[in-house]
C-alpha positions as CSV (number, residue, x, y, z in Angstrom):
1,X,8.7,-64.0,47.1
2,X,10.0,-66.4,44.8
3,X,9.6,-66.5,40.9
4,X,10.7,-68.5,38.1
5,X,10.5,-67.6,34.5
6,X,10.3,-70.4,31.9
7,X,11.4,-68.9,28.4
8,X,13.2,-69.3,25.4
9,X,16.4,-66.7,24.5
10,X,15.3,-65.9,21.2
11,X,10.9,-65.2,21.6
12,X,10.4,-61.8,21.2
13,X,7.6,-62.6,24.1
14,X,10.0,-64.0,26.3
15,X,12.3,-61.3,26.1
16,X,9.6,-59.1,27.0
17,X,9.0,-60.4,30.1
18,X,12.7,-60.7,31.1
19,X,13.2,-57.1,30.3
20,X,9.7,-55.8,32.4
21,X,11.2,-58.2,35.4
22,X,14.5,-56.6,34.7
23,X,13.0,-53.4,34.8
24,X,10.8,-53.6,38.4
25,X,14.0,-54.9,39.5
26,X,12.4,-58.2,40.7
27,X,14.5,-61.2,41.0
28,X,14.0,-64.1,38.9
29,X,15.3,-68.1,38.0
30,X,15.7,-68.5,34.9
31,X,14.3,-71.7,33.0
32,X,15.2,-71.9,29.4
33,X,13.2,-73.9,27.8
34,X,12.7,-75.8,24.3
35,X,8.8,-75.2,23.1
36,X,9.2,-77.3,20.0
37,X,10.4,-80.5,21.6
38,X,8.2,-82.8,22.9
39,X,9.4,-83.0,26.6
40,X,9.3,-79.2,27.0
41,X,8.3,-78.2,30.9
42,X,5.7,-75.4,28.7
43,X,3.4,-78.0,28.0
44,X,2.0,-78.7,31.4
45,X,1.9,-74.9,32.3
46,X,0.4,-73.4,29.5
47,X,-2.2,-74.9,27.5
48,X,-0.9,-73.1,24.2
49,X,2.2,-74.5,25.1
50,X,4.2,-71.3,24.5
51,X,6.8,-69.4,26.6
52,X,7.1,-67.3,28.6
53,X,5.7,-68.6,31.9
54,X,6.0,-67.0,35.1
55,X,5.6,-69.0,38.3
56,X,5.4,-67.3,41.5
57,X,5.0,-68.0,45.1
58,X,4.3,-64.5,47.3
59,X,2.9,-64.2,50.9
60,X,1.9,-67.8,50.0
61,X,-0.6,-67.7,47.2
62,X,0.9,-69.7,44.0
63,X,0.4,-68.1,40.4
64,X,1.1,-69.5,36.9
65,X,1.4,-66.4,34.3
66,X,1.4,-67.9,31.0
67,X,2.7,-65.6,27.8
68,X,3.5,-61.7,27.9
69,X,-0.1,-59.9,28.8
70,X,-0.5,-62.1,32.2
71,X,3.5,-61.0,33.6
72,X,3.6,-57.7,32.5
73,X,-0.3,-57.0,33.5
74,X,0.9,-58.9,36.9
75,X,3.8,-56.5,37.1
76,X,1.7,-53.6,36.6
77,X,-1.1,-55.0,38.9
78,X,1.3,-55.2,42.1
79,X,2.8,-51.8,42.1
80,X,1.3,-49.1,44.1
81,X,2.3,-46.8,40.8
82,X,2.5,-46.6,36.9
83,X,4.7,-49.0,36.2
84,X,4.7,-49.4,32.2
85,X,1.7,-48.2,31.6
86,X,1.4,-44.5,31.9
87,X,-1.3,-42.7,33.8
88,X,-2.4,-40.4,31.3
89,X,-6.0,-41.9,29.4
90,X,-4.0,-40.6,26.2
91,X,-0.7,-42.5,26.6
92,X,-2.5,-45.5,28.2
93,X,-4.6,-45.8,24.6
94,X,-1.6,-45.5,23.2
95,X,0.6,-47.7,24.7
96,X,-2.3,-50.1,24.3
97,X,-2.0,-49.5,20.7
98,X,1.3,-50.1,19.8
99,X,1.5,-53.3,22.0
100,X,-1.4,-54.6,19.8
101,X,0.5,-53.6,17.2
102,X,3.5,-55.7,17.8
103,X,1.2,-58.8,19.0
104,X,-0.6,-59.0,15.9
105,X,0.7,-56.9,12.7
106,X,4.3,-56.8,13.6
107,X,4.5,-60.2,14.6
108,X,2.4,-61.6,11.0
109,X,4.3,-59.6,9.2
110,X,8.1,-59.5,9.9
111,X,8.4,-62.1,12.9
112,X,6.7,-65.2,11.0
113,X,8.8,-64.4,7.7
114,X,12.3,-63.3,9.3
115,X,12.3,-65.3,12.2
116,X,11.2,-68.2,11.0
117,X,13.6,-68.3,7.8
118,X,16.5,-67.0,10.1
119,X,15.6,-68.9,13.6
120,X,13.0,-71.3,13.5
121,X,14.3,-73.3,10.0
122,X,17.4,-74.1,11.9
123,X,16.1,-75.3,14.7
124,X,13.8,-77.4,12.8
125,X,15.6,-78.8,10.4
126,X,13.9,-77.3,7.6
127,X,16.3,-76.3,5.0
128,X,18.1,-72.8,4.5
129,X,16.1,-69.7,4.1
130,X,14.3,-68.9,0.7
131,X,15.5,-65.3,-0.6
132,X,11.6,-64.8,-1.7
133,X,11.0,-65.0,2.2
134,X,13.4,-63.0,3.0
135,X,12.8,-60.0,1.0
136,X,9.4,-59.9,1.9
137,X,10.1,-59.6,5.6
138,X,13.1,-57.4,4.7
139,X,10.0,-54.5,3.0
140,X,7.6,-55.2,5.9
141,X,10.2,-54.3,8.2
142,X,11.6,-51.7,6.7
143,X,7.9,-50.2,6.5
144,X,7.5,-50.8,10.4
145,X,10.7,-48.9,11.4
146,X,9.5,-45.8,9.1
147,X,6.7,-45.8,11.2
148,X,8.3,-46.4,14.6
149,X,11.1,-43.8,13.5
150,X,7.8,-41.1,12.4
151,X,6.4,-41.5,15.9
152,X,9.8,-41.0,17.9
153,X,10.2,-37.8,15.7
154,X,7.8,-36.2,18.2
155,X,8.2,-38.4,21.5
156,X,10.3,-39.2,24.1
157,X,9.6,-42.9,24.0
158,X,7.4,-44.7,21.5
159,X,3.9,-43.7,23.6
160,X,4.8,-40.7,25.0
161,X,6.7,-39.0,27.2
162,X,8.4,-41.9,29.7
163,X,9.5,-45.4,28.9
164,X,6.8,-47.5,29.1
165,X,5.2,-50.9,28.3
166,X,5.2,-50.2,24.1
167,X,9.1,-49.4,24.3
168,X,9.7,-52.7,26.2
169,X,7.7,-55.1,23.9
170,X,9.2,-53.4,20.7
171,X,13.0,-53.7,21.8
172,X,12.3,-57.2,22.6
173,X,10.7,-58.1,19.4
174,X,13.9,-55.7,17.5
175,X,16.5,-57.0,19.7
176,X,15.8,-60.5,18.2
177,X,16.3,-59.2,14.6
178,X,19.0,-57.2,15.4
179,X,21.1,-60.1,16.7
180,X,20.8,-61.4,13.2
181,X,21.7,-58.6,11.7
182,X,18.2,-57.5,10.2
183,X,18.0,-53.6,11.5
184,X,19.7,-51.0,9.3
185,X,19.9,-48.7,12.1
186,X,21.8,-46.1,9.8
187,X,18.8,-45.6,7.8
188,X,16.3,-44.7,11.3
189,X,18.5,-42.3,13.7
190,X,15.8,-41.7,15.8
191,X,15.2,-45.4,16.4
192,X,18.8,-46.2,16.9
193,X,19.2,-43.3,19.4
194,X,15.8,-45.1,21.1
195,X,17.7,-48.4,21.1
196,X,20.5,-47.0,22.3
197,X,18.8,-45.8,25.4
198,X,17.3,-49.1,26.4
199,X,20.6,-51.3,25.6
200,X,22.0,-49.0,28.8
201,X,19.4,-49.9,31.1
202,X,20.4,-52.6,33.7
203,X,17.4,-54.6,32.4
204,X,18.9,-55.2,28.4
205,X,22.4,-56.6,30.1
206,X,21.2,-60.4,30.5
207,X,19.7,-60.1,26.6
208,X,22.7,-59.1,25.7
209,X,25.0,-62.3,26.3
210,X,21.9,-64.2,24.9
211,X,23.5,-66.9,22.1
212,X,22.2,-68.5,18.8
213,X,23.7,-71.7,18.6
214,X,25.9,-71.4,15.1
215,X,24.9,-67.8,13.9
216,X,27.1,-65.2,15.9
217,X,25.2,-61.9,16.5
218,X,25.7,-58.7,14.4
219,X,28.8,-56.7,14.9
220,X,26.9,-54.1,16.5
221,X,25.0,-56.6,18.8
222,X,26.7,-56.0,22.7
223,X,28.0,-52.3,22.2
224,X,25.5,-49.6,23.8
225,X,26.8,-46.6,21.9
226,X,26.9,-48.3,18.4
C-alpha cells in the first residue's frame, strides 16, 4: 500500500490525521502544503480546499480522503478491531461527543480567535494580534480545559477507559496552542499528566520538530516529562 498525506504543520486537523496514521503505525509521505496560496495541490483534491488529504493506493483501488472524519473513519474502517473508537455503545457516544465538540465548539471558540491572531495574521499579512482577541480566546480556553480537566478526574483517557479517537483530535488541536505558548498546564494537572502520556507515544515524535516560521515554540514544547 502506498499513502500520501497532504497537510499543513500547524491545522489542528492535519495533525490529527498524522497522529491516527502515527498511531496504526502505517507509513506515510508527507506533503506539506500551503492552503492559503493560490497554487496549493488542496485545491484539486478537495473541493473545500482544506488539508488534510489522504491519498492512497491499496490492493489497487485508488482513494482520495479529504479532511479528518474520512482518514480516521478509513483508519478505523480497515482494521479487523477497535481502533480509536471503542467498542463499548457508551464510550463510542462519547467519543463521538467530544470529537463534535472539538469540530465545532472548540474550534469557534478558541481556534478561530487564538489561532488566527497567533498563526493565521502572520501568515497573512494582517497586522499583529489585537489584545481584545486575545483575551477572549484566552477565557474560552481556559473554560474548555476546566472541562477537559473535570472529565479526566474520573477517566483514563478523555472517553473512557483506553486512548481513543477523542484523545487524538484534542492533543492535536492543544499541541497547536501549546507551541505558542497558550496552555497553562500548571493550572490543569490532570490534563498535563494526559498530555504527558501522548507526547511519549511514537506517534507525537514527528509533531514535535514541527516549526513556525519566526515564533519559536514554548519552553516546554519538545520535553515529554515537562
Amino acid at each position: 500500500m502506498s499513502a500520501v498525506l497532504y497537510h499543513f504543520a500547524f491545522d489542528p486537523g492535519s495533525r490529527a490525521a498524522r497522529l491516527a496514521l502515527g498511531e496504526a503505525k502505517l507509513p506515510f509521505e508527507e506533503t506539506p502544503v500551503r492552503p492559503w496560496e493560490d497554487d496549493c495541490p488542496i485545491a484539486g483534491l478537495n473541493p473545500s480546499g482544506m488539508p488534510p488529504v489522504l491519498q492512497v493506493a491499496e490492493t489497487g483501488r485508488p482513494l482520495t480522503l479529504c479532511e479528518p472524519a474520512a482518514i480516521l473513519g478509513w483508519l478505523e474502517d480497515r482494521s479487523r478491531e477497535p481502533f480509536l473508537v471503542p467498542a463499548d455503545p457508551a464510550e463510542r457516544a462519547e467519543t463521538r461527543r467530544l470529537t463534535t465538540w472539538f469540530d465545532r465548539r472548540f474550534t469557534d471558540e478558541v481556534d478561530a480567535v487564538l489561532l488566527h491572531e497567533r498563526m493565521e495574521k502572520p501568515l497573512l499579512r494582517l497586522g499583529p494580534p489585537e489584545a481584545r482577541a486575545l483575551r477572549a480566546g484566552r477565557e474560552a480556553l481556559r473554560a474548555h480545559l476546566g472541562q477537559f480537566e473535570g472529565l479526566l478526574a474520573e477517566r483514563d483517557w478523555l472517553a473512557g477507559r483506553r486512548l481513543g479517537q477523542a484523545d487524538i483530535v484534542a492533543a492535536a488541536h492543544l499541541s497547536v496552542l501549546d507551541y505558542f505558548g497558550e496552555v497553562a498546564w500548571a493550572n490543569w494537572p490532570g490534563l498535563k499528566t494526559w498530555y504527558m502520556k501522548l507526547k511519549s507515544r511514537p506517534c507525537f515524535r514527528p509533531l514535535l520538530a514541527d516549526r513556525f516560521p519566526g515564533v519559536q515554540p514554548s519552553a516546554w514544547y519538545t520535553d515529554l516529562d515537562f
